[in-house]
C-alpha positions as CSV (number, residue, x, y, z in Angstrom):
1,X,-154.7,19.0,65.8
2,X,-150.8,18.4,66.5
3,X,-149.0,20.2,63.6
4,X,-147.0,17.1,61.5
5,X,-143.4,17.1,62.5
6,X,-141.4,17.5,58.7
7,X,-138.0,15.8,59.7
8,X,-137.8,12.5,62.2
9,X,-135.3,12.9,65.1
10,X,-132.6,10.5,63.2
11,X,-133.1,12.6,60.0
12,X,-132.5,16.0,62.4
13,X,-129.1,14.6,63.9
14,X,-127.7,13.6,60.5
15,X,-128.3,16.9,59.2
16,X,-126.8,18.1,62.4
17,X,-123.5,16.1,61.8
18,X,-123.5,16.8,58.5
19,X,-123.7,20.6,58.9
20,X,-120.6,20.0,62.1
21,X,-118.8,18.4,59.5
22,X,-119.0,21.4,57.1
23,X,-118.1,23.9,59.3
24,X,-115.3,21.7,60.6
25,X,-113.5,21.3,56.6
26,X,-114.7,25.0,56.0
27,X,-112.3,26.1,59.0
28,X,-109.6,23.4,57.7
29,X,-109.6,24.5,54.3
30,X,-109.2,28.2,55.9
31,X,-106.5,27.4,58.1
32,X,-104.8,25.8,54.9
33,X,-104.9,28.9,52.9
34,X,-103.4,30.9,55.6
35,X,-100.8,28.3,56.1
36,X,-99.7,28.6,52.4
37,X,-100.1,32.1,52.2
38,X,-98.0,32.2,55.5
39,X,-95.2,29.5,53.6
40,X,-95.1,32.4,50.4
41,X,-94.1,35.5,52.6
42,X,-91.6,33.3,54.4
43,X,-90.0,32.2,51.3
44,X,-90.5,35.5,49.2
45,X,-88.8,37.6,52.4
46,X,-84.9,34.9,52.4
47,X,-85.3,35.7,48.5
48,X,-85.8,39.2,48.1
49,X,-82.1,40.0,48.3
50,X,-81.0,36.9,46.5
51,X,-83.0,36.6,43.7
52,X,-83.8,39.6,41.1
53,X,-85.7,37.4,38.0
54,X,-88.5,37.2,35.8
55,X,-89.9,34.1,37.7
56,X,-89.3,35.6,41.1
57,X,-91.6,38.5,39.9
58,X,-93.8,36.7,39.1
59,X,-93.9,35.2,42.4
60,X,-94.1,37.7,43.9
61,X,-97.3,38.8,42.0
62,X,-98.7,35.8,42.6
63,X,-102.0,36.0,44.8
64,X,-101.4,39.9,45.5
65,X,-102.4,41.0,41.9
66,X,-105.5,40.2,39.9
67,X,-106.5,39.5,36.5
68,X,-109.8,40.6,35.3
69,X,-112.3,39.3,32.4
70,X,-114.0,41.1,30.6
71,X,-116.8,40.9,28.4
72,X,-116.2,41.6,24.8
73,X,-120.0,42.4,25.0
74,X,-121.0,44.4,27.4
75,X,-117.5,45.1,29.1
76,X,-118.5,43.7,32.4
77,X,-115.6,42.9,34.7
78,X,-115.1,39.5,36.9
79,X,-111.8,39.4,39.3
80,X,-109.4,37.5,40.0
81,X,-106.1,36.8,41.6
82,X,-103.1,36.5,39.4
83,X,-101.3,32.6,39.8
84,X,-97.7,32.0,39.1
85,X,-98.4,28.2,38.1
86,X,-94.5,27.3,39.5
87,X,-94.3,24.3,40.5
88,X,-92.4,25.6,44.2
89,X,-94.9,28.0,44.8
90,X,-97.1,27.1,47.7
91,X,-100.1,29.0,46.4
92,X,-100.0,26.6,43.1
93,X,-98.5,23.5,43.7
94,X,-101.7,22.0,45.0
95,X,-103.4,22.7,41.9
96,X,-100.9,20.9,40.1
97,X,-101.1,17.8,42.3
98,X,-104.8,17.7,41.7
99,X,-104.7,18.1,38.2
100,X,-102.3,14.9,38.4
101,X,-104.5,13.1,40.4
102,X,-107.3,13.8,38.6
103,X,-105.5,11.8,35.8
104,X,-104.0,9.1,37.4
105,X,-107.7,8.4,38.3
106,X,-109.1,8.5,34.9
107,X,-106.0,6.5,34.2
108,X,-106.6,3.6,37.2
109,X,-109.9,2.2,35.1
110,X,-107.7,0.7,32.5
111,X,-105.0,-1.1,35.0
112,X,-105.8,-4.1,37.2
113,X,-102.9,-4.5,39.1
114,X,-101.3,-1.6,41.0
115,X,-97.9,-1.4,42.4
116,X,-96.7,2.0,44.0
117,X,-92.7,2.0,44.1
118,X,-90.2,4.1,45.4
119,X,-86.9,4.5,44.2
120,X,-83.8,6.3,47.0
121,X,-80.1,7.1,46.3
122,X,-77.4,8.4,48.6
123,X,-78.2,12.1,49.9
124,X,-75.3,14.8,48.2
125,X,-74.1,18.2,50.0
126,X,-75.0,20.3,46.3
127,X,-78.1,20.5,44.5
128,X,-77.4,21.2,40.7
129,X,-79.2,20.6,37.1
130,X,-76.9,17.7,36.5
131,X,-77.8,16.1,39.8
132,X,-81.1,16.0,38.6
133,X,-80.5,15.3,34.6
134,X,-78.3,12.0,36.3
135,X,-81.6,10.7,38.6
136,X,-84.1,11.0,35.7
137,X,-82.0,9.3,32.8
138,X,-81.5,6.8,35.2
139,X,-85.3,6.3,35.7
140,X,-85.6,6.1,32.5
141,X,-82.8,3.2,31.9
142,X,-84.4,1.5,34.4
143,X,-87.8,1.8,32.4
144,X,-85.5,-0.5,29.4
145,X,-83.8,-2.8,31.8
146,X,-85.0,-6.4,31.7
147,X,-86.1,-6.1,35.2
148,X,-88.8,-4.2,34.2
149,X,-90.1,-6.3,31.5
150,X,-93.4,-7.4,33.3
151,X,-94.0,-3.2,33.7
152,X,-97.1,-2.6,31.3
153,X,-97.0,1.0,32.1
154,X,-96.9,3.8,34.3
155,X,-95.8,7.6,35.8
156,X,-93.1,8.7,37.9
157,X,-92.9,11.9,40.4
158,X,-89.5,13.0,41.8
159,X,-89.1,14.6,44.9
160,X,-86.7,16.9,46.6
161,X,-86.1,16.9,50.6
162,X,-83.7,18.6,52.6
163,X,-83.3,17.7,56.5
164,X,-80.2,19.5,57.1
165,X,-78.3,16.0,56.0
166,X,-78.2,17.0,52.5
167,X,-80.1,16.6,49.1
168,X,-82.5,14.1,48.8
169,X,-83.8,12.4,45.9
170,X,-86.4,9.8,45.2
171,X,-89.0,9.1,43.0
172,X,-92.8,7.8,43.7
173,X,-93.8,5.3,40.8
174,X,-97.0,4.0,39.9
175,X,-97.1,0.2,37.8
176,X,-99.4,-1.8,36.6
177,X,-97.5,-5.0,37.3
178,X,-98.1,-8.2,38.2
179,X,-94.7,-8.6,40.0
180,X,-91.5,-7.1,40.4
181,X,-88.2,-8.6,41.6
182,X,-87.0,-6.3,44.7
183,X,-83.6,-8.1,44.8
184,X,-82.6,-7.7,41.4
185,X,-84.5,-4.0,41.3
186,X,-82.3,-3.0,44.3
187,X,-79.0,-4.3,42.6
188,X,-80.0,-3.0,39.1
189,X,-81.1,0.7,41.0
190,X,-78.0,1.0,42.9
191,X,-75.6,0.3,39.6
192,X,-77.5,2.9,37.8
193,X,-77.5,5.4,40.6
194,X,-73.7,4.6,41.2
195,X,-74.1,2.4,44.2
196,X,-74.1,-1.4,45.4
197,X,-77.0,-1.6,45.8
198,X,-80.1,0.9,45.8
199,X,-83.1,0.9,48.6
200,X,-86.3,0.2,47.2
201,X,-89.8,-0.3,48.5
202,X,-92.5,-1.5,46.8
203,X,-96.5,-2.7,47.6
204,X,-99.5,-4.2,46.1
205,X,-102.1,-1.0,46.3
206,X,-105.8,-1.6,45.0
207,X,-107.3,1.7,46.7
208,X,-106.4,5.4,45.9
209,X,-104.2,6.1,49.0
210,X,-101.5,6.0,46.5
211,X,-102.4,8.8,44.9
212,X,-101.5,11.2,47.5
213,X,-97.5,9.9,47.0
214,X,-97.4,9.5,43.4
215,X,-99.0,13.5,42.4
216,X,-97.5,14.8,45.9
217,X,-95.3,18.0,45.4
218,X,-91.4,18.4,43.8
219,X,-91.6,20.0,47.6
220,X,-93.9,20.8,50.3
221,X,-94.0,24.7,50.9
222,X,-93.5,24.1,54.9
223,X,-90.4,22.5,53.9
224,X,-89.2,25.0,52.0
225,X,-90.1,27.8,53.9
226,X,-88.0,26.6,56.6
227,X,-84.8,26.4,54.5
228,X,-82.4,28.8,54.9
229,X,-82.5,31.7,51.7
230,X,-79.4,31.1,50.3
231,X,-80.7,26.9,50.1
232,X,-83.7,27.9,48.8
233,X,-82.1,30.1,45.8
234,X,-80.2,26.5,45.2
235,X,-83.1,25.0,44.9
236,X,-85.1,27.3,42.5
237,X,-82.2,27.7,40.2
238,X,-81.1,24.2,39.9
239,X,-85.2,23.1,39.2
240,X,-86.0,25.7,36.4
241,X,-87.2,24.4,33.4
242,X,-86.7,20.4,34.4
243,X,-90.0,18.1,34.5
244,X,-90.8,16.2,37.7
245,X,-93.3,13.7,36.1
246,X,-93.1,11.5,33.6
247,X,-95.6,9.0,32.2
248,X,-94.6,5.6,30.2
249,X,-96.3,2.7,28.5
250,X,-99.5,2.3,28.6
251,X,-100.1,5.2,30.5
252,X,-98.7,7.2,27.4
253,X,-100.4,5.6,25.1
254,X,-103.7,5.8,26.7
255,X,-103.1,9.7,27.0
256,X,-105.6,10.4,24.3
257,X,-108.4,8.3,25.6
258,X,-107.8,9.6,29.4
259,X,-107.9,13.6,28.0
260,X,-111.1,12.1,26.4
261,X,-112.5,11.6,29.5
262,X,-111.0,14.5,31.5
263,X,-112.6,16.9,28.7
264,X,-116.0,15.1,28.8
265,X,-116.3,16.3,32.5
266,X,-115.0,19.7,32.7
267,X,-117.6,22.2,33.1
268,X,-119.2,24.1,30.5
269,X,-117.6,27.5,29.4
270,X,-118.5,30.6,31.2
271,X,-121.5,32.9,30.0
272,X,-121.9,36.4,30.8
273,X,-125.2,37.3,32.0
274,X,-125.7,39.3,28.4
275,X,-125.5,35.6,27.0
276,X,-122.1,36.1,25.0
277,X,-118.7,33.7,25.6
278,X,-116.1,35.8,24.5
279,X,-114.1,37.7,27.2
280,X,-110.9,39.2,27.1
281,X,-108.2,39.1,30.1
282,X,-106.0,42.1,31.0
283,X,-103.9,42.4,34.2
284,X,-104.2,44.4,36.8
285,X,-101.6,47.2,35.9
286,X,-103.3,47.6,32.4
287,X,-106.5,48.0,34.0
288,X,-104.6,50.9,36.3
289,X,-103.1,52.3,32.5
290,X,-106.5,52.8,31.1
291,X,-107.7,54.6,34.0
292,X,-105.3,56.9,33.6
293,X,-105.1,57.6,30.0
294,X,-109.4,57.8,31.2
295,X,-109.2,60.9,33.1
296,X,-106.3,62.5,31.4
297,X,-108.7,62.3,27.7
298,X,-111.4,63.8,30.5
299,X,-110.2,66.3,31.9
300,X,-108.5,67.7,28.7
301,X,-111.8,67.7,27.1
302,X,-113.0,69.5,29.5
303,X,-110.4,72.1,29.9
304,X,-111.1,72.5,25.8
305,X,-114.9,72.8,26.7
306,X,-114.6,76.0,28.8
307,X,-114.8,79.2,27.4
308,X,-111.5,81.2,27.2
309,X,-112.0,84.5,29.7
310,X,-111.9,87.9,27.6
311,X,-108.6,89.2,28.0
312,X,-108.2,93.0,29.6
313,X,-106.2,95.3,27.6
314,X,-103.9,98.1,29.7
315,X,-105.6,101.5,29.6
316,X,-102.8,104.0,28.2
317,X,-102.3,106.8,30.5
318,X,-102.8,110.1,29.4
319,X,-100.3,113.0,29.9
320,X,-102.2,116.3,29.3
């Protein structure tokens, strides 16, 4: 009796393809950590002489160090590596974009029709605080302009290029708008950004290819890696502390709803395998200091422990 075959042919070559597919996004993703990990040495090695900071530490700790948790119960340890969160640095920016996009999706369920806009000025030779400051009030004149009356809501992203022309800034909008009037929007964009006229681009999107511009990074860490050190230092100083995204309208007011939503499908907290939830986090150099203050306690109780050797007394000579 022929044994029963458990998978059909076509049920063997999809979980052939399936498993090619795997391996192919496995090596991808791995090629993309290098990549970024590659981008961060780049940029840390121009700004090593430049830069002497709290936030370029921390940089610089980011994905060499690690953070541990420990369990308030039975003290076991789980590792991890230490992030900078900055919004420039290649190891973290992606985790920002996804956190956005993650939103944005949540967000697309309330609008029903999409518009994904960008907004250019003139490039400039010097990248400051008040170049910045000056594009985002002017978004957000533009949000209070009559052309933008039909706007129910929204979010902006601004980003930063540099192709050896100069500064270059623009900003990736999401509506939910019926229709816009690019005419008027290019003449009412240029006056605000000092110009005639301003170019704009704008187009009907009802999928989530969008998504990809509008959360996309303040700047890519290829770009920046390639950027001289003394354009990069520009760059990090004149960005500190400014916001790059920005929701309006309904988008705003729907924020509670949408974190609603968001905190209904995040995972459950962690659990150590004693069954308790209550961990605390200590860096890697306090870890180091406990060892330390460990073996000195050790060794000086152990030093205490021995017994003191009997001391020998001189014999007096005798002179008979």
């Amino acid at each position: 009796m022929k044994p029963k075959r458990l998978f059909s042919p076509e049920v063997k070559r999809l979980i052939s393809r399936r498993a090619a597919a795997k391996h192919k996004r496995d090596l991808a993703q791995r090629h993309l950590l290098e990549d970024r990990a590659l981008n961060k040495l780049q940029i840390e090695g121009k700004l090593t002489n430049l830069v002497n900071s709290t936030q370029f530490y921390n940089f610089q700790r980011c994905g060499e160090e690690h953070l541990y948790r420990i369990c308030s119960c039975c003290g076991r340890r789980t590792e991890f590596l230490y992030r900078c969160s900055l919004k420039w640095c290649p190891l973290c920016n992606w985790r920002i974009t996804d956190d956005r996009r993650v939103k944005l999706r949540a967000w697309l369920r309330f609008v029903r029709q999409p518009k994904h806009l960008v907004l250019t000025q003139r490039n400039f030779p010097i990248l400051t605080r008040r170049k910045i400051r000056a594009f985002t009030c002017a978004l957000a004149s533009l949000r209070r302009k009559k052309i933008f009356s039909r706007v129910q809501g929204g979010c902006a992203s601004i980003e930063i290029t540099n192709d050896g022309r100069g500064w270059h800034l623009h900003a990736h909008l999401l509506l939910d708008a019926s229709w816009v009037d690019m005419k008027k929007l290019s003449l009412v964009w240029g006056k605000l950004v000092g110009q005639e006229f301003g170019i704009v681009k704008i187009r009907d999107c009802r999928n989530e290819e969008f998504l990809q511009e509008v959360s996309k990074y303040v700047v890519k860490g290829s770009t920046m890696a390639a950027w001289p050190g003394d354009q990069i230092n520009e760059f990090v100083r004149a960005i500190k502390g400014l916001r790059f995204f920005f929701a309006f309208g309904s988008l705003f007011h729907l924020r509670g709803k949408i974190r609603a939503i968001l905190n209904s499908q995040k995972p459950d907290s962690p659990v150590c395998d004693c069954g308790s939830s209550k961990f605390l986090f200590k860096s890697e150099t306090d870890i180091q200091l406990e060892e330390i203050r460990r073996n000195l306690l050790i060794n000086s109780r152990i030093r205490k422990s021995k017994p003191s050797k009997p001391q020998k007394l001189p014999v007096p000579e005798l002179n008979l």
